[in-house]
C-alpha positions in Angstrom: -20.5 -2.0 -14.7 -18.4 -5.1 -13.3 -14.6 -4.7 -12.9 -12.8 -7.1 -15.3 -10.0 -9.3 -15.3 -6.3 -8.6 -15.0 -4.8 -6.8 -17.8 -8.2 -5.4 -18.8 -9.2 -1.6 -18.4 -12.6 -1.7 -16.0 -15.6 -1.2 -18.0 -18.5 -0.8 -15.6 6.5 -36.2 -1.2 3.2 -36.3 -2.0 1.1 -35.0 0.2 -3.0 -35.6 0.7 -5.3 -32.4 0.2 -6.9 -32.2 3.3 -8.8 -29.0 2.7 -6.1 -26.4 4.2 -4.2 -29.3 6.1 -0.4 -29.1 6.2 0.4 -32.3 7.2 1.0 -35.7 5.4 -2.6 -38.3 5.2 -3.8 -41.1 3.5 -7.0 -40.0 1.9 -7.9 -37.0 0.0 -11.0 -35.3 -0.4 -12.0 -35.1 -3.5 -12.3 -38.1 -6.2 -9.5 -37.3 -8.4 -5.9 -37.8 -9.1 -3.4 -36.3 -7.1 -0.8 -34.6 -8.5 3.1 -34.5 -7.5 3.5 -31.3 -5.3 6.6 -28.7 -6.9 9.2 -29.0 -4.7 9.4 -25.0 -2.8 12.0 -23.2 -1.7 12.2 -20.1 0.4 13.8 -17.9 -2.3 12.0 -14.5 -3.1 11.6 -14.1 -6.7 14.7 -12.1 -8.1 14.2 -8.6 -9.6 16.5 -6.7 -12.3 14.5 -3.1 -11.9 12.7 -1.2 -9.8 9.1 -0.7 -11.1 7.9 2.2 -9.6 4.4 2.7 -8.7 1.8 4.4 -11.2 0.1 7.7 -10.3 -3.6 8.1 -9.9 -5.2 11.5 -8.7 -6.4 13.0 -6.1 -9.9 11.9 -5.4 -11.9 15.3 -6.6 -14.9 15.0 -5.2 -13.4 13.3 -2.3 -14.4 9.7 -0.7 -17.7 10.2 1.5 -17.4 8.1 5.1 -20.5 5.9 4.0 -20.5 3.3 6.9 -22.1 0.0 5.2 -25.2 2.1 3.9 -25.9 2.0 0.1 -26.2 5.1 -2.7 -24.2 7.5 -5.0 -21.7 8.2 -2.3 -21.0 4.0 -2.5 -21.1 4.0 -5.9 -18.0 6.8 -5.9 -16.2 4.6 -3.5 -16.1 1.8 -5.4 -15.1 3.4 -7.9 -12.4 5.0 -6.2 -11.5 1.0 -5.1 -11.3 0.3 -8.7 -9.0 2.9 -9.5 -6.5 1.8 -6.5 -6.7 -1.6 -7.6 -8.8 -3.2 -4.6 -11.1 -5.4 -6.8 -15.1 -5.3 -6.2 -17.2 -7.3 -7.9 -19.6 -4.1 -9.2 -19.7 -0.6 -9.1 -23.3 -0.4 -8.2 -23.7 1.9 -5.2 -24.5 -1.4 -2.8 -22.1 -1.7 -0.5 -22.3 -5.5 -0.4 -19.5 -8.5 0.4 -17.0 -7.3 -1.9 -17.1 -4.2 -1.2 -16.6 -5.0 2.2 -13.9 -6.9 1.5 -11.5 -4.1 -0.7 -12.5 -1.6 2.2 -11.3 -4.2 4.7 -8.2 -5.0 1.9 -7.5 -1.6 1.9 -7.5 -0.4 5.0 -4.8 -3.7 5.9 -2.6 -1.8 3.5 -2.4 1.2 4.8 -2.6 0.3 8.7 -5.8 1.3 9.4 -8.6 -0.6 11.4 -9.6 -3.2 9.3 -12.9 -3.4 10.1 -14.4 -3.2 6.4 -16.9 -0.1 7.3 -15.6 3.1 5.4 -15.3 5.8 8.0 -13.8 9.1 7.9 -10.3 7.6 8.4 -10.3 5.5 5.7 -12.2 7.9 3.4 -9.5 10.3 4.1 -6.5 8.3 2.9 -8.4 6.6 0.3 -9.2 10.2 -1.4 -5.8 12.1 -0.8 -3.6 8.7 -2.3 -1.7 9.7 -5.5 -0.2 6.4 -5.7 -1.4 2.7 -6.6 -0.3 0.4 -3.7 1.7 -2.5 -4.7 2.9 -5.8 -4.1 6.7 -6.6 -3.2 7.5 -8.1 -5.8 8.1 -6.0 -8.5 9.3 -7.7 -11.6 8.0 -11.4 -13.3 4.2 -12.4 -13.7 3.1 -14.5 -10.0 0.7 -14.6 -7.3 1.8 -12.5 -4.0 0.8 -13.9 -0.8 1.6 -11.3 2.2 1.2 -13.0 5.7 1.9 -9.7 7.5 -0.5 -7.8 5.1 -2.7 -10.5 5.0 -3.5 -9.7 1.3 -3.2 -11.6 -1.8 -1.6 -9.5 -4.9 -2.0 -10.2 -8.7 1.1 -8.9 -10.2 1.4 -8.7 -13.9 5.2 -8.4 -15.5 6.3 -6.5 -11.8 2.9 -4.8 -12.0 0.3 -5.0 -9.1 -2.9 -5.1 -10.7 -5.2 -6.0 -8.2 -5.4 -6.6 -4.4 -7.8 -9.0 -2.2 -8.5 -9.2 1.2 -7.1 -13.1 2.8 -6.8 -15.2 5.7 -4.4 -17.3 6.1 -3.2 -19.8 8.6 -3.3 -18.7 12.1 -1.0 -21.2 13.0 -2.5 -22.6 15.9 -1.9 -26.4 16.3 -5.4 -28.2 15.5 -6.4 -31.6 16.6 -9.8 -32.4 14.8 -12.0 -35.1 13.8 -11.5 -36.1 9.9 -14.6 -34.6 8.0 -14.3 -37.4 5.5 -13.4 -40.8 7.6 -15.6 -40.8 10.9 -13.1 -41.8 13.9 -9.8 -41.0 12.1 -8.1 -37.5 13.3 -6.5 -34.8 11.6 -3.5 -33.0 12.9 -1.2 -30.6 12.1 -0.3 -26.4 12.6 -2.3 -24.2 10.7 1.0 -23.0 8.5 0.4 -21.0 5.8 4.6 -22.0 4.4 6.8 -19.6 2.9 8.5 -20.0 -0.4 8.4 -20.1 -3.7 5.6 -22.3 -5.0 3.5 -22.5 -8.2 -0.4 -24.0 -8.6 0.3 -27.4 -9.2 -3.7 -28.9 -9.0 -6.9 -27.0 -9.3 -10.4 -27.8 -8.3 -13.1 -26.0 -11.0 -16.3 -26.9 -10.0 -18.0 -25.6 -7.0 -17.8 -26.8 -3.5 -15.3 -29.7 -2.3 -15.7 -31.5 1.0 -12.3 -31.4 2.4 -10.9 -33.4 5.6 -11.0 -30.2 7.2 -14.4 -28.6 5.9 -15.7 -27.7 3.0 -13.6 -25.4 0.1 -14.9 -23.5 -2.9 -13.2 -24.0 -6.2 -9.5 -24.6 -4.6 -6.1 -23.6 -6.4 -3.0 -25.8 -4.8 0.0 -24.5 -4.6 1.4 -26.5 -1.7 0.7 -29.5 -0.7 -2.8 -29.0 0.7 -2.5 -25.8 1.0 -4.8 -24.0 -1.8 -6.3 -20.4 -2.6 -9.8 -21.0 -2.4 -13.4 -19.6 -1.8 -15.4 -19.3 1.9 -17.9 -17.5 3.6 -15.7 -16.5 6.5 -12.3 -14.2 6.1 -11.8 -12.2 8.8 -9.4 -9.7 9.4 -7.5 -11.7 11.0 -5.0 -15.3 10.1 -7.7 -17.7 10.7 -7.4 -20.9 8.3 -5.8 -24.2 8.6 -2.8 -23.2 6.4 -5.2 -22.5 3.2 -5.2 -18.9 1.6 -9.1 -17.9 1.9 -10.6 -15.0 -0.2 -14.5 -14.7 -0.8 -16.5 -16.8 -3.2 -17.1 -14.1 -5.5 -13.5 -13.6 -5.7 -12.7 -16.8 -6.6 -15.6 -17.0 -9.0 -13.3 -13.9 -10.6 -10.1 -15.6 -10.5 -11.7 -18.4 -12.5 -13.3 -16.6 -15.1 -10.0 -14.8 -15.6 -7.9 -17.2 -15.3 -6.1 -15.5 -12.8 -4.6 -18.4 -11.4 -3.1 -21.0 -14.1 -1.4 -23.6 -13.7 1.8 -23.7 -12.8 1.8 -19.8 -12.2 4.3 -18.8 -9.6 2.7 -18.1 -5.7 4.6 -16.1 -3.5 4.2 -16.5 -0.3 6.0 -14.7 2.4 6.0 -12.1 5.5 4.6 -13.5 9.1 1.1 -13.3 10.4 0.4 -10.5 12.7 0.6 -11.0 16.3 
């Protein structure tokens, strides 16, 4: 059984994109137009009410420490996942990359030791929860980027509905050769900026060689900074300034049209130190 889309019960000027770059170019990496970037400000989304968090139960049989091994005991994990809201791609007892990921999402949540292996620590608080975690945002339909969390949120009229692991930029100043003009330099701080944005260009089809390295399947939301697919999110801000989750995610965000245009993207909160 696959867990579905949002909203669905679970069944089984203008600036260059420069591939996470936050600073102004003259190319961009991909041959198409380039849009005009929404201007951002740094105002949280307002809120009228106080949604408060749904109740699940008590985890009866309770969440086995499994490690990274595969079988039953998996299987109930991810179920349990599921049922918090931490998305996996499959319920299927392997405890494979997103499952890795929502144990490593989760245990950011709560302040546990993200190190994506389920041991008796996180089994504990993952069984004994009687509440859904959510976003902080908590009223309107938007994407909910937390830099302290370092979690991405899909929040549904002021409901969270699902949670993702992220990295985003560890905002480290970068000095490095342009992946797409030989002998030409990029430059810029690895920001990941604050504000209100919205996804203003999107990038459906596979892989995209960006003047920074390569991105999967990117949603822009500022400037160059985009939500996209890679084979590398730590646990830790580690990205030029883009929002990475994993490329099965963003396969899922596609196919539910998670992410369309012009959807509001949160992003606030300041990367752990």
């Amino acid at each position: 059984m696959q867990a579905k889309g949002a909203g669905l019960l679970i069944t089984a000027g203008v600036m260059a994109l420069t591939g996470c770059a936050t600073t102004s170019v003259a190319s961009t990496p991909v041959p198409v137009t380039v849009e005009q970037a929404t201007t951002t400000t740094t105002v949280a989304p307002t809120t009228t009410t106080t949604t408060l968090p749904p109740t699940v139960p008590v985890a009866d049989p309770p969440v086995e420490a499994v490690g990274r091994s595969d079988g039953s005991a998996t299987e109930r994990a991810q179920w349990r996942l599921l049922e918090l809201g931490f998305w996996v791609q499959e319920a299927n007892g392997n405890y494979d990359l997103t499952t890795q990921q929502a144990v490593m999402a989760f245990q950011k949540y709560y302040g546990l030791a993200a190190d994506g292996t389920l041991g008796s620590d996180t089994a504990a608080v993952m069984s004994s929860l009687t509440e859904r975690p959510r976003a902080s945002a908590d009223a309107g339909t938007l994407v909910e980027i937390d830099k302290s969390k370092q979690l991405l949120f899909f929040v549904t009229d002021g409901y969270t509905e699902w949670i993702l692991n992220t990295s985003t930029g560890s905002e480290v100043a970068y000095d490095e050769e342009d992946k797409n003009s030989p002998g030409e330099r990029q430059v810029g701080d690895s920001v990941t900026r604050v504000g209100l944005h919205d996804v203003y260009r999107e990038l459906e089809q596979g892989w995209w060689e960006g003047d920074l390295g390569k991105i999967y399947r990117p949603k822009y939301f500022s400037g160059g900074e985009a939500v996209h697919g890679s084979n590398s999110i730590p646990n830790y801000p580690a990205s030029h300034g883009c929002v990475r989750v994993s490329v099965p995610a963003m396969d899922w965000i596609w196919a539910w049209n998670l992410m369309p245009m012009h959807i509001p993207v949160w992003v606030h909160g300041q990367i752990p130190t």
